[in-house]
ROMITI-462420 format. One record per residue (C-alpha): x, y, z; residue in one letter. Coordinates in nm, 3 decimals, decimal comma, padded with zeros to 5 digits. Layout:
<recs>
<rec><xx>X</xx><yy>Y</yy><zz>Z</zz><residuo>A</residuo></rec>
...
</recs>
This chain:
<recs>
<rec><xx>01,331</xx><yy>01,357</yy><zz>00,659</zz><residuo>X</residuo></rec>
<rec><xx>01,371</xx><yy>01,018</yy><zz>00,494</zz><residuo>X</residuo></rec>
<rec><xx>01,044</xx><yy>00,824</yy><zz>00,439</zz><residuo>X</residuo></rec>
<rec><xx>00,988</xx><yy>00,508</yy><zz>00,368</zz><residuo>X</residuo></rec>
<rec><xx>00,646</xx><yy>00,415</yy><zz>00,162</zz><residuo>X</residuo></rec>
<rec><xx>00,509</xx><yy>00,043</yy><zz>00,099</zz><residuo>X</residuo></rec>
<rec><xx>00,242</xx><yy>-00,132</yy><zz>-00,020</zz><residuo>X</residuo></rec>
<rec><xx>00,067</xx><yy>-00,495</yy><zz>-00,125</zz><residuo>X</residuo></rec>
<rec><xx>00,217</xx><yy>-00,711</yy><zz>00,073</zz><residuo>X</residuo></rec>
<rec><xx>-00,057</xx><yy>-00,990</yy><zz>00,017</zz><residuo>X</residuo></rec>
<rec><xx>-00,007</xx><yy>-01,183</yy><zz>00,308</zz><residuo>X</residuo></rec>
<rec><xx>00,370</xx><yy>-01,249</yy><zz>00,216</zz><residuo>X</residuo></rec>
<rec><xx>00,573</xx><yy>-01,287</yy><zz>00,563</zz><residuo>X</residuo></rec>
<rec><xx>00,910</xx><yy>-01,301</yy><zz>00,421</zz><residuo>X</residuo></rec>
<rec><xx>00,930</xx><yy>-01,032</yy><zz>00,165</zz><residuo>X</residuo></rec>
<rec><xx>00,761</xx><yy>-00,824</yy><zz>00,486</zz><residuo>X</residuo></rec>
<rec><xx>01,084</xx><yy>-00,883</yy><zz>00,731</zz><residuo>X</residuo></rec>
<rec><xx>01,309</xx><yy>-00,837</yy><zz>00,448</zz><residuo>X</residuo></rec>
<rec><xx>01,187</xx><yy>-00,508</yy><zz>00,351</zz><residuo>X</residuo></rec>
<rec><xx>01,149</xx><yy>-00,418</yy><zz>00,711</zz><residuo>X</residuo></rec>
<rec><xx>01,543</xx><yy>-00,525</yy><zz>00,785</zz><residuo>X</residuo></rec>
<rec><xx>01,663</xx><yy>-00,364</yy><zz>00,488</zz><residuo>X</residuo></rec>
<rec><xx>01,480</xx><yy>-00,031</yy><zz>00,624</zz><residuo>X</residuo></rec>
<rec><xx>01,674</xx><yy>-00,036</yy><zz>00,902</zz><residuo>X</residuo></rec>
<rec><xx>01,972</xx><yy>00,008</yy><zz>00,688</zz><residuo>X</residuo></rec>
<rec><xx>01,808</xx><yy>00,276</yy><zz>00,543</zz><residuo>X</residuo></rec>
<rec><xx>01,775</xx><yy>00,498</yy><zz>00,830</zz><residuo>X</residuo></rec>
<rec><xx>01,401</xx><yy>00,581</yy><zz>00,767</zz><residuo>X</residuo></rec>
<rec><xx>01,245</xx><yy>00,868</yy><zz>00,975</zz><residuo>X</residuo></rec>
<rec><xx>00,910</xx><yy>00,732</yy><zz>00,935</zz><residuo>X</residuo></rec>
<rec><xx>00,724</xx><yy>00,412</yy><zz>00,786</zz><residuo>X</residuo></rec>
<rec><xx>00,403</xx><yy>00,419</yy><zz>00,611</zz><residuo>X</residuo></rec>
<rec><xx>00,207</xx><yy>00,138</yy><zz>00,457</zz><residuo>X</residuo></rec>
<rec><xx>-00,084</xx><yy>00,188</yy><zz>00,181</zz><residuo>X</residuo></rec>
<rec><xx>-00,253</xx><yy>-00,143</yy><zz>00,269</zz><residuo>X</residuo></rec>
<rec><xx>-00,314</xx><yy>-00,471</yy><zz>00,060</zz><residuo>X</residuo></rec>
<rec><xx>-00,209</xx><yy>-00,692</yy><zz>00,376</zz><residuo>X</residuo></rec>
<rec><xx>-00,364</xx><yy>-01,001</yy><zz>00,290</zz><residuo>X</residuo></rec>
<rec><xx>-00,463</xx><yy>-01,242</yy><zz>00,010</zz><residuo>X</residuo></rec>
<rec><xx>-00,264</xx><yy>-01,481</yy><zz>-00,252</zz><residuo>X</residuo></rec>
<rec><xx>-00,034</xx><yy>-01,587</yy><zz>00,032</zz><residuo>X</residuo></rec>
<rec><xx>-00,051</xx><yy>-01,826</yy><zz>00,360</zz><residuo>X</residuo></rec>
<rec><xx>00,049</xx><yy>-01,590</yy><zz>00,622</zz><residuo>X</residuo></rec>
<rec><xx>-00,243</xx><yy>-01,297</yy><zz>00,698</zz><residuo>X</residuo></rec>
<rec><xx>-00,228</xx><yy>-01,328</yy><zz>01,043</zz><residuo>X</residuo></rec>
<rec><xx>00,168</xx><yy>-01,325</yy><zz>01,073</zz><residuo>X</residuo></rec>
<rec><xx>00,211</xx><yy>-00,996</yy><zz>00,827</zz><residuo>X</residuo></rec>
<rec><xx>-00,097</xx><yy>-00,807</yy><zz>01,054</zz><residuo>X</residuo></rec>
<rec><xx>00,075</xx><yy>-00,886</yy><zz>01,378</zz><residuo>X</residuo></rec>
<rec><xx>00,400</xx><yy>-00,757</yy><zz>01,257</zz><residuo>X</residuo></rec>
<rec><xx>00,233</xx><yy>-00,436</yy><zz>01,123</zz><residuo>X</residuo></rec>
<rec><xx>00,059</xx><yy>-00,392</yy><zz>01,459</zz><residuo>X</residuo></rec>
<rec><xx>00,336</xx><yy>-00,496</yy><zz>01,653</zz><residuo>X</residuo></rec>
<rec><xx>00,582</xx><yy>-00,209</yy><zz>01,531</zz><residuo>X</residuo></rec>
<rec><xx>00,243</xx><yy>00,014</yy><zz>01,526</zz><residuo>X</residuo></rec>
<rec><xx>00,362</xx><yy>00,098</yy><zz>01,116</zz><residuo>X</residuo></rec>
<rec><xx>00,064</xx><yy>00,331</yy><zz>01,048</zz><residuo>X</residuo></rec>
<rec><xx>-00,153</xx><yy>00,188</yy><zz>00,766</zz><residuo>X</residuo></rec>
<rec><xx>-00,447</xx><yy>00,276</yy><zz>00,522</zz><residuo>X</residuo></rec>
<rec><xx>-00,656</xx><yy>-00,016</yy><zz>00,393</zz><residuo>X</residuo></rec>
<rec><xx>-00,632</xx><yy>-00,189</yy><zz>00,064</zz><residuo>X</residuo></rec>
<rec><xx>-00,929</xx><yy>-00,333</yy><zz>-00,177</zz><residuo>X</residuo></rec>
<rec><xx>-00,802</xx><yy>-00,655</yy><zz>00,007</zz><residuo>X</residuo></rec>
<rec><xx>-00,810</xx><yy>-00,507</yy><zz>00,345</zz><residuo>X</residuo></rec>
<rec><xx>-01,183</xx><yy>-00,420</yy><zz>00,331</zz><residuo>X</residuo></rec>
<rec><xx>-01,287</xx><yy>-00,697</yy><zz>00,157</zz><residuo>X</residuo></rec>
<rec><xx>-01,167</xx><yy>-00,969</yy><zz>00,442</zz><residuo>X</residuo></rec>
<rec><xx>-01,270</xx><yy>-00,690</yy><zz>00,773</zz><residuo>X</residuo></rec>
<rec><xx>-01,591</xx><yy>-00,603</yy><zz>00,619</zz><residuo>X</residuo></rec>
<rec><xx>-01,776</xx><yy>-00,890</yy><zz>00,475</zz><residuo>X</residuo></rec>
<rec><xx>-01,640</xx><yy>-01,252</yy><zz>00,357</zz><residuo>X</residuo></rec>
<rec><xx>-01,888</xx><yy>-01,256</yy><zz>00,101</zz><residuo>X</residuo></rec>
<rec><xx>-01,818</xx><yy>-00,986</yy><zz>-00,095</zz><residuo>X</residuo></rec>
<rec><xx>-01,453</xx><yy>-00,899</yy><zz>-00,216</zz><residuo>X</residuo></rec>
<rec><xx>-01,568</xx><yy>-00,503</yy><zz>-00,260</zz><residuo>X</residuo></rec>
<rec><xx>-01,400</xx><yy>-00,518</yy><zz>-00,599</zz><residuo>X</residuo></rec>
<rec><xx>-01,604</xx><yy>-00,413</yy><zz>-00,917</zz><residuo>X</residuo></rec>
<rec><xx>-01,423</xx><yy>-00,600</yy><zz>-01,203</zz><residuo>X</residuo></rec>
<rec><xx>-01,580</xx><yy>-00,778</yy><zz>-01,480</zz><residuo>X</residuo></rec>
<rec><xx>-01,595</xx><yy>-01,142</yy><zz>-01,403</zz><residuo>X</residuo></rec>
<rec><xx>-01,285</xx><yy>-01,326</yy><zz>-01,517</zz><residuo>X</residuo></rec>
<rec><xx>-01,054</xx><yy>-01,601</yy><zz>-01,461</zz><residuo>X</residuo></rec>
<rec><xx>-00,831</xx><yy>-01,382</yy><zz>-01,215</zz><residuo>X</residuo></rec>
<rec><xx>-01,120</xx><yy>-01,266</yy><zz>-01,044</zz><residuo>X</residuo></rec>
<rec><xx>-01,259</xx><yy>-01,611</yy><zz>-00,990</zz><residuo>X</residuo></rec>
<rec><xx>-00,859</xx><yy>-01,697</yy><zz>-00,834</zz><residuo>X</residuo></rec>
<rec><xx>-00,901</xx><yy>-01,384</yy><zz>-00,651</zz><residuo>X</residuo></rec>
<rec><xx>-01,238</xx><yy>-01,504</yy><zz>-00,502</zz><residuo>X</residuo></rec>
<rec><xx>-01,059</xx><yy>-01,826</yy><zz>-00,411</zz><residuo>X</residuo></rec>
<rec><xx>-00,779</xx><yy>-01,638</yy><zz>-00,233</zz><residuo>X</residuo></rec>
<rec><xx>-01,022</xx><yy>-01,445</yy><zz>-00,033</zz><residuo>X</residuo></rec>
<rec><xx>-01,213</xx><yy>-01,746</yy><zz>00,062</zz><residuo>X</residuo></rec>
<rec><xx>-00,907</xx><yy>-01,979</yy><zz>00,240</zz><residuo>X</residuo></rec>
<rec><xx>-00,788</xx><yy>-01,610</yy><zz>00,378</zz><residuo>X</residuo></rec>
<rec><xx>-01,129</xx><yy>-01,564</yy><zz>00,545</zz><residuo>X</residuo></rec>
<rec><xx>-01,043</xx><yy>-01,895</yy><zz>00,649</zz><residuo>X</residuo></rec>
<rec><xx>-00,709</xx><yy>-01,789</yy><zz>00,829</zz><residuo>X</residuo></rec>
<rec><xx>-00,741</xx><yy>-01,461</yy><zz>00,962</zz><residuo>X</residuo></rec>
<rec><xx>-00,837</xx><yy>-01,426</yy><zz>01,313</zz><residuo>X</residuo></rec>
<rec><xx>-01,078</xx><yy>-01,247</yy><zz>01,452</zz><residuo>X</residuo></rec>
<rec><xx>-00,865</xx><yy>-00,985</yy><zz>01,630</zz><residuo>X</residuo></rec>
<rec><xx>-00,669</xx><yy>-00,944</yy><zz>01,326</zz><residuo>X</residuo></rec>
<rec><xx>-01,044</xx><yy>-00,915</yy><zz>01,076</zz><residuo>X</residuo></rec>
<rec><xx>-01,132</xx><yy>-00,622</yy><zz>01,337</zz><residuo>X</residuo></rec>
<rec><xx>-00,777</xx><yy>-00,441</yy><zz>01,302</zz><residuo>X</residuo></rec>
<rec><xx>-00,848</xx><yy>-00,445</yy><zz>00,905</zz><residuo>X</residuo></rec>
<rec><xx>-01,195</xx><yy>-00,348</yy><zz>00,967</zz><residuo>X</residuo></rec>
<rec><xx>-01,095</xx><yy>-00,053</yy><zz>01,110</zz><residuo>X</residuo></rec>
<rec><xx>-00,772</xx><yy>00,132</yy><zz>00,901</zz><residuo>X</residuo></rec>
<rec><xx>-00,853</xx><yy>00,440</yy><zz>00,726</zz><residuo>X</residuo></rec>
<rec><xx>-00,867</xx><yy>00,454</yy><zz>00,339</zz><residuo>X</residuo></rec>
<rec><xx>-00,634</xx><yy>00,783</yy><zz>00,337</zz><residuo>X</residuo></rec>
<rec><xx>-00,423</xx><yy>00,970</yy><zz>00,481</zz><residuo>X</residuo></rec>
<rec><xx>-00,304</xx><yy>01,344</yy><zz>00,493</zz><residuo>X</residuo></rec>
<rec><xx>00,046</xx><yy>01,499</yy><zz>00,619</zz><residuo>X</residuo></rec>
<rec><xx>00,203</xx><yy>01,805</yy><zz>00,578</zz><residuo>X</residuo></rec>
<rec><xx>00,540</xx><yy>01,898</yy><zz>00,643</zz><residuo>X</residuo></rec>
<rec><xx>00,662</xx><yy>02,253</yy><zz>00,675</zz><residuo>X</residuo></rec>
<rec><xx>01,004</xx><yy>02,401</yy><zz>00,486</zz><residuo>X</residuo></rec>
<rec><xx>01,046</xx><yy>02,776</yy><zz>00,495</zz><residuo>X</residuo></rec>
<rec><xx>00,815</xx><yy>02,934</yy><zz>00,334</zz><residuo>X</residuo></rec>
<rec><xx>00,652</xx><yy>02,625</yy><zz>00,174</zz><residuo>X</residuo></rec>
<rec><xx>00,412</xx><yy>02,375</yy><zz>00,284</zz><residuo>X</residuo></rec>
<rec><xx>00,434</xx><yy>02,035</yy><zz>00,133</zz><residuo>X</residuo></rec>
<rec><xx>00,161</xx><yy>01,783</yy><zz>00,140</zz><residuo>X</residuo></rec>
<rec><xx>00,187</xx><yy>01,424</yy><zz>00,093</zz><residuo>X</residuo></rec>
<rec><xx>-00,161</xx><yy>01,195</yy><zz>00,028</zz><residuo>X</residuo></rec>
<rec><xx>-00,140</xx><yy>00,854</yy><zz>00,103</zz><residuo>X</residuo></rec>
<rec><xx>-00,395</xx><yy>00,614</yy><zz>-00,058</zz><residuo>X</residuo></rec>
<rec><xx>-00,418</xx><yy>00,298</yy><zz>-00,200</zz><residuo>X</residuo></rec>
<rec><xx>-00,558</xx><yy>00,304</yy><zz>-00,489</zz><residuo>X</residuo></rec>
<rec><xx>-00,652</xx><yy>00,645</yy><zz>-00,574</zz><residuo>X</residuo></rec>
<rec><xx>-00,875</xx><yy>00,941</yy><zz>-00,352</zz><residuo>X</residuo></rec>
<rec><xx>-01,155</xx><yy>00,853</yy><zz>-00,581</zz><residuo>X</residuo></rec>
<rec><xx>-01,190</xx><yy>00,489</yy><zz>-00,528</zz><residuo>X</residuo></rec>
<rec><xx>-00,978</xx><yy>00,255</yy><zz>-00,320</zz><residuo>X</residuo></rec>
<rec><xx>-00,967</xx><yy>00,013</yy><zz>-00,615</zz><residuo>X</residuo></rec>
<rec><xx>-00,901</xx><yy>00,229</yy><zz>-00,923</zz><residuo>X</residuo></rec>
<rec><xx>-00,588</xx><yy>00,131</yy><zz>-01,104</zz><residuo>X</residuo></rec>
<rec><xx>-00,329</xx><yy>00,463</yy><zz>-01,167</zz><residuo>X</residuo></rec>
<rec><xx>-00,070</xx><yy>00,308</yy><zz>-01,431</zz><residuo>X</residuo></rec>
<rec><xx>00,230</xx><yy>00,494</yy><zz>-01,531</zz><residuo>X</residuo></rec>
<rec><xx>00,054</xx><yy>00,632</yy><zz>-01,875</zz><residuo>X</residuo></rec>
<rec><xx>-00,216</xx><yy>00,761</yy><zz>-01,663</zz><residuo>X</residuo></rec>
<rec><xx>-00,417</xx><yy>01,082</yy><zz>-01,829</zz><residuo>X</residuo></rec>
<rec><xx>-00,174</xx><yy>01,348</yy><zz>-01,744</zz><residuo>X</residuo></rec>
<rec><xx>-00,422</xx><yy>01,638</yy><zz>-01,655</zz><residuo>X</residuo></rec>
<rec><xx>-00,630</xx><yy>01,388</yy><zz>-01,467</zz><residuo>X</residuo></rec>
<rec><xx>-00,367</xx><yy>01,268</yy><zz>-01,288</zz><residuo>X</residuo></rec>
<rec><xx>-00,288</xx><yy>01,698</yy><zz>-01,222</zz><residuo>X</residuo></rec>
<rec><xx>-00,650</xx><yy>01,761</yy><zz>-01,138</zz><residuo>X</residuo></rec>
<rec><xx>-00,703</xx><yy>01,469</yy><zz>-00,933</zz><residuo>X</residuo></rec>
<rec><xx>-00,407</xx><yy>01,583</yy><zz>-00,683</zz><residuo>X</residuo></rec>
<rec><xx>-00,521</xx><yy>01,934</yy><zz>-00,704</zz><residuo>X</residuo></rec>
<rec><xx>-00,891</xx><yy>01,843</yy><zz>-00,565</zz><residuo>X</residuo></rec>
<rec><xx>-00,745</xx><yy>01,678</yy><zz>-00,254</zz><residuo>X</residuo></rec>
<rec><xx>-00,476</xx><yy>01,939</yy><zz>-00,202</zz><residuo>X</residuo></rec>
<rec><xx>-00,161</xx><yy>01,725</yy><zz>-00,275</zz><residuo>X</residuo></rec>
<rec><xx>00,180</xx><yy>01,781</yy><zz>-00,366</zz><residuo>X</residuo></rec>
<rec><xx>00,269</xx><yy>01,470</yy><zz>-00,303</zz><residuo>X</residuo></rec>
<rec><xx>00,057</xx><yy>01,184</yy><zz>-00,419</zz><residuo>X</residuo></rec>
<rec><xx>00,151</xx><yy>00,800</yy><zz>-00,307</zz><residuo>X</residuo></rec>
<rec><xx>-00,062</xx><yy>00,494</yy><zz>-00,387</zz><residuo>X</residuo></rec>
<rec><xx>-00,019</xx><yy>00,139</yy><zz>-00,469</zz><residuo>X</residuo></rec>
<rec><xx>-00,256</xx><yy>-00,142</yy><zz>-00,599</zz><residuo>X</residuo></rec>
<rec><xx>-00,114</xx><yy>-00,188</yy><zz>-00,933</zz><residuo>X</residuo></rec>
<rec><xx>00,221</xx><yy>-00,346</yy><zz>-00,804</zz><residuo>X</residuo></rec>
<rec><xx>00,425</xx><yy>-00,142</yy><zz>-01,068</zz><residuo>X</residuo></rec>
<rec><xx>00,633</xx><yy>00,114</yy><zz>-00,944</zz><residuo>X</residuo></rec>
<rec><xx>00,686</xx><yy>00,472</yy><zz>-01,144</zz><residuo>X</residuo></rec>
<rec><xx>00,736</xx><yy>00,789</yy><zz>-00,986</zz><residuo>X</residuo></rec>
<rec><xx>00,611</xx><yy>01,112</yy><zz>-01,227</zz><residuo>X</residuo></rec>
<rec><xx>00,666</xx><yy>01,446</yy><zz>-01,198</zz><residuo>X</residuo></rec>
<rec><xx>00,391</xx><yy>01,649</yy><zz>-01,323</zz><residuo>X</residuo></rec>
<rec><xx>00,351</xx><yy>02,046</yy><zz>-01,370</zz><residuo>X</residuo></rec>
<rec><xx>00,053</xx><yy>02,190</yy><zz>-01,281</zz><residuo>X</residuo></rec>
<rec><xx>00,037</xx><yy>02,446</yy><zz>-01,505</zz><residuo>X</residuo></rec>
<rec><xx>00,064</xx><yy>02,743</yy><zz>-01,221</zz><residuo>X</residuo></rec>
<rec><xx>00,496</xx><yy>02,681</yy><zz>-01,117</zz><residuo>X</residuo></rec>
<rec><xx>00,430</xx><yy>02,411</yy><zz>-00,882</zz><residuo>X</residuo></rec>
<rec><xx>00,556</xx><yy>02,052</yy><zz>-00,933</zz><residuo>X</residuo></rec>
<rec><xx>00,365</xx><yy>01,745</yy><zz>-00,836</zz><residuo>X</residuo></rec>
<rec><xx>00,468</xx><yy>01,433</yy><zz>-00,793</zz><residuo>X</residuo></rec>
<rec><xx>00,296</xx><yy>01,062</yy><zz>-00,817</zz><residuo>X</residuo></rec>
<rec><xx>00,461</xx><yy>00,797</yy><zz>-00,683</zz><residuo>X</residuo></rec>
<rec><xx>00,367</xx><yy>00,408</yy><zz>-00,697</zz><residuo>X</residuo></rec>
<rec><xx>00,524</xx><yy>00,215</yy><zz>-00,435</zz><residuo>X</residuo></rec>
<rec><xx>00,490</xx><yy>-00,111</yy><zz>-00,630</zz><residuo>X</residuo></rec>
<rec><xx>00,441</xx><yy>-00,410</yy><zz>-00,393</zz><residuo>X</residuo></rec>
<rec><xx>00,616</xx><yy>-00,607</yy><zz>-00,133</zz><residuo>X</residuo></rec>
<rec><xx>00,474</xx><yy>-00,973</yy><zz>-00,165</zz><residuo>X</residuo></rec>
<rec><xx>00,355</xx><yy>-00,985</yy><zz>-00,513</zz><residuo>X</residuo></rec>
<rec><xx>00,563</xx><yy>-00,759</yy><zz>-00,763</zz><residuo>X</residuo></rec>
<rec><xx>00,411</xx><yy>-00,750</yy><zz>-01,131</zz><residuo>X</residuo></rec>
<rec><xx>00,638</xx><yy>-00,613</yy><zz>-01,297</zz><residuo>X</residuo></rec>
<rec><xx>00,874</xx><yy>-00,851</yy><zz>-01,409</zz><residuo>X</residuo></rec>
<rec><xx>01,119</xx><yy>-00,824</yy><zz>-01,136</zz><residuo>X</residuo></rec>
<rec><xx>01,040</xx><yy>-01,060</yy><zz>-00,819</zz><residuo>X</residuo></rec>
<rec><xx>01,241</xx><yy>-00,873</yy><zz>-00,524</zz><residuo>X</residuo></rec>
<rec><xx>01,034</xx><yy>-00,724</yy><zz>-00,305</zz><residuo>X</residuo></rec>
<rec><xx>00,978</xx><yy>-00,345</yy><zz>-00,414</zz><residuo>X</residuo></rec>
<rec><xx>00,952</xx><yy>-00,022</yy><zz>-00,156</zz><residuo>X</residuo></rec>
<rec><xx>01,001</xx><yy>00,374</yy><zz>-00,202</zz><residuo>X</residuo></rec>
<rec><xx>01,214</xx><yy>00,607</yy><zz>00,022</zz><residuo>X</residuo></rec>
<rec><xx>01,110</xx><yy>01,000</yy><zz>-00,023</zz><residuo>X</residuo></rec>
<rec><xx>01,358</xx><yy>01,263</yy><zz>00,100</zz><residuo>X</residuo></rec>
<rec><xx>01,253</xx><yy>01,556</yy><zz>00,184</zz><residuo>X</residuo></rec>
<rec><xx>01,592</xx><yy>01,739</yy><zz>00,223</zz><residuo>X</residuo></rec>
<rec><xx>01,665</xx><yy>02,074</yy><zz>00,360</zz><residuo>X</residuo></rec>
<rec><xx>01,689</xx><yy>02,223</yy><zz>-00,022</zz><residuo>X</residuo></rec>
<rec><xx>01,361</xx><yy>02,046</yy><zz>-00,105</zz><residuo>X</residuo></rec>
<rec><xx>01,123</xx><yy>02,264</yy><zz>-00,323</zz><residuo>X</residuo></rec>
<rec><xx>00,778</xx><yy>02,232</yy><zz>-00,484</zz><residuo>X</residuo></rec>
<rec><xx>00,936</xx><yy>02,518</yy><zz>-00,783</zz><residuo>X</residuo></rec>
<rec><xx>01,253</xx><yy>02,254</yy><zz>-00,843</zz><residuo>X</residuo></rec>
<rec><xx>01,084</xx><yy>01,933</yy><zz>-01,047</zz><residuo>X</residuo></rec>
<rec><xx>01,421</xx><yy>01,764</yy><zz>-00,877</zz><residuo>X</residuo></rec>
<rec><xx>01,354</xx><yy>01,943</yy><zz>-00,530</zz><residuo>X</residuo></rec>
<rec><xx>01,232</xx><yy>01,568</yy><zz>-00,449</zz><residuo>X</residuo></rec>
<rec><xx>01,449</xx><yy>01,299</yy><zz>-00,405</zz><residuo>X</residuo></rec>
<rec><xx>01,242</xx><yy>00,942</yy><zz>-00,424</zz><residuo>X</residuo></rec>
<rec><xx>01,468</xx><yy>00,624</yy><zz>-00,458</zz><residuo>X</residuo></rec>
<rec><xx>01,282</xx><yy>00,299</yy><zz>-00,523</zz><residuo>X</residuo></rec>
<rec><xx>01,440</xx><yy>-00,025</yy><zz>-00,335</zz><residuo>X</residuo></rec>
<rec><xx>01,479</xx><yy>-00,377</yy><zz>-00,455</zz><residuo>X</residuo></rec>
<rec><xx>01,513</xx><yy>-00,637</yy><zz>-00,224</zz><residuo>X</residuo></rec>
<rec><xx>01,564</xx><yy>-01,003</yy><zz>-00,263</zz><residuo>X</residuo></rec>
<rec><xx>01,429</xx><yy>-01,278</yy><zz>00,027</zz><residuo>X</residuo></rec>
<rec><xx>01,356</xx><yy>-01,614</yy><zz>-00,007</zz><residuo>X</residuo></rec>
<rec><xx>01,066</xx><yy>-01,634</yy><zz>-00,248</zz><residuo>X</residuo></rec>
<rec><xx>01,099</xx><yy>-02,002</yy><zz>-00,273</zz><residuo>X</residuo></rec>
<rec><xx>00,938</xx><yy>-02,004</yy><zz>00,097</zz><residuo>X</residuo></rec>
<rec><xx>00,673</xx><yy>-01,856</yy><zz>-00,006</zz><residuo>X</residuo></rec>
<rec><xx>00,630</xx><yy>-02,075</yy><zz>-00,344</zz><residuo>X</residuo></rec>
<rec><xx>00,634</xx><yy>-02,363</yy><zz>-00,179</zz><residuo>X</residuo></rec>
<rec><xx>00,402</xx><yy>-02,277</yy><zz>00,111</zz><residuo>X</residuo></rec>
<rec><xx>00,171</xx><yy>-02,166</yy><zz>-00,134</zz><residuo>X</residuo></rec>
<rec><xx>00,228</xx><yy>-02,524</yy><zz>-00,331</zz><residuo>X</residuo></rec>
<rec><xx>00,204</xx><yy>-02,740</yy><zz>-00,024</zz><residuo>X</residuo></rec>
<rec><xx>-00,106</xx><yy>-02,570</yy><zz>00,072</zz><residuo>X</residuo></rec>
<rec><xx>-00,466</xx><yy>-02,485</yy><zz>-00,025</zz><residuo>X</residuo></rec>
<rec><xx>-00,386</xx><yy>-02,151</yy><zz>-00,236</zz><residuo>X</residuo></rec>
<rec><xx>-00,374</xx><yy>-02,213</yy><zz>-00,620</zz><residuo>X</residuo></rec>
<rec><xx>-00,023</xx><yy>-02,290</yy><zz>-00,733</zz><residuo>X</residuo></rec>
<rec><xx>-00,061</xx><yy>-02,011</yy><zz>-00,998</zz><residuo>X</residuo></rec>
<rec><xx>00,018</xx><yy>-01,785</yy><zz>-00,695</zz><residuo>X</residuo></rec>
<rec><xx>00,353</xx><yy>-01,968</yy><zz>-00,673</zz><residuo>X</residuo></rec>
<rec><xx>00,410</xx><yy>-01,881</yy><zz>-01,061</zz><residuo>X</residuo></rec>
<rec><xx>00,350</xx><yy>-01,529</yy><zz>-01,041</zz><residuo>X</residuo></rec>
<rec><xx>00,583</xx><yy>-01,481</yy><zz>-00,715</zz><residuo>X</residuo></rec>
<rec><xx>00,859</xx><yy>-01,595</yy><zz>-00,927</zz><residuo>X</residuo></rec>
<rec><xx>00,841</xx><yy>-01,460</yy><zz>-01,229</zz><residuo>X</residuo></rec>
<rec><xx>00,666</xx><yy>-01,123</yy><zz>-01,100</zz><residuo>X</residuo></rec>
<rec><xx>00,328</xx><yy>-01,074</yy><zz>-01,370</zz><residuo>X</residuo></rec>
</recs>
């Protein structure tokens, strides 16, 4: 079973059909998408329709909420700042874009989701979320407390922990003291990659006939770089009403 896991698009078209083409290549079993549709980008409406067109299933992102729920309030709890008032901004012109049908779709995806899968004797779960279970905007770097990180997946039952929102990808495997082997993955993002490298970022996660939760390689993830035509984007951004900042941080990824 070959999944494929993404996350923060931000309303980037482009990087969205590039990932989904290159997917294709991939031979994916299944698609999942840990939400952060919209925002910092021109094209809302386009990446929704394309999600709901292929019917990709999808959790919301901080984003998400904060354009189906209520204009007026972004849902995030940051300390005011000069991103967050360029954040604000980008919510504003995409409350100003988004259609109606496509506010009620975001209004409406869950904040988590839960599979299992069944090999032999062992049942693997994978948790889906966009942020973290606790909140849907709570940042989960790389250097993240270890044994929170360990009782954090424990609480919900995981085995398998995927999340986005900080648009740096890491995958860490993490013992949880009892033989078991958890793993947290970060997806990174799509539209708006912070991590120094612009291509668009996604995760595939194998879960192979000799996969095991006792074998910390029993899981094989594999994160994918893809290159599109950020320039597009730039320059739509640019041309437009969206600070040109956004523009910057496309290409050079912070």
């Amino acid at each position: 079973m070959k999944i494929a896991l993404f996350s923060d698009v931000h309303g980037n078209i482009p990087a969205l059909m590039a990932v989904l083409e290159d997917m294709k290549k991939q031979h994916v079993d299944q698609i999942y998408c840990l939400g952060d549709l919209v925002s910092y980008a021109p094209f809302p409406n386009e990446v929704v329709e394309e999600i709901r067109r292929r019917y990709i299933p999808t959790i919301a992102g901080n984003h998400d909420e904060a354009i189906g729920f209520d204009p007026e309030d972004d849902g995030i709890r940051y300390k005011i700042s000069e991103g967050m008032k360029s954040g604000a901004v980008s919510r504003f012109l995409t409350n100003q874009l988004i259609s109606t049908e496509n506010r009620a779709y975001l209004k409406g995806l869950p904040r988590h989701m839960h599979i299992e899968f069944r090999h032999g004797e062992e049942q693997i779960n994978l948790l889906l979320v966009h942020g973290s279970p606790r909140r849907i905007n709570e940042y989960l770097f790389e250097a993240h407390d270890e044994k929170d990180l360990v009782e954090l997946m424990r609480s919900r039952n995981a085995h398998i922990m995927a999340f986005g929102h900080t648009h740096k990808p890491f995958h860490r495997i993490l013992n949880d003291g009892k033989g078991t082997f958890l793993h947290a993955i970060n997806t990174g993002s799509v539209g708006k990659p912070k991590d120094g490298n612009p291509d668009a970022c996604y995760v595939i996660v194998e879960l192979g006939d000799d996969v095991s939760l006792l074998n910390p390689e029993g899981l094989r993830v594999e994160f994918i770089r893809v290159p599109y035509d950020i320039e597009s984007v730039a320059k739509a951004i640019e041309e437009g009403q969206f600070p040109d900042e956004y523009a910057d941080m496309l290409r050079k990824a912070y």
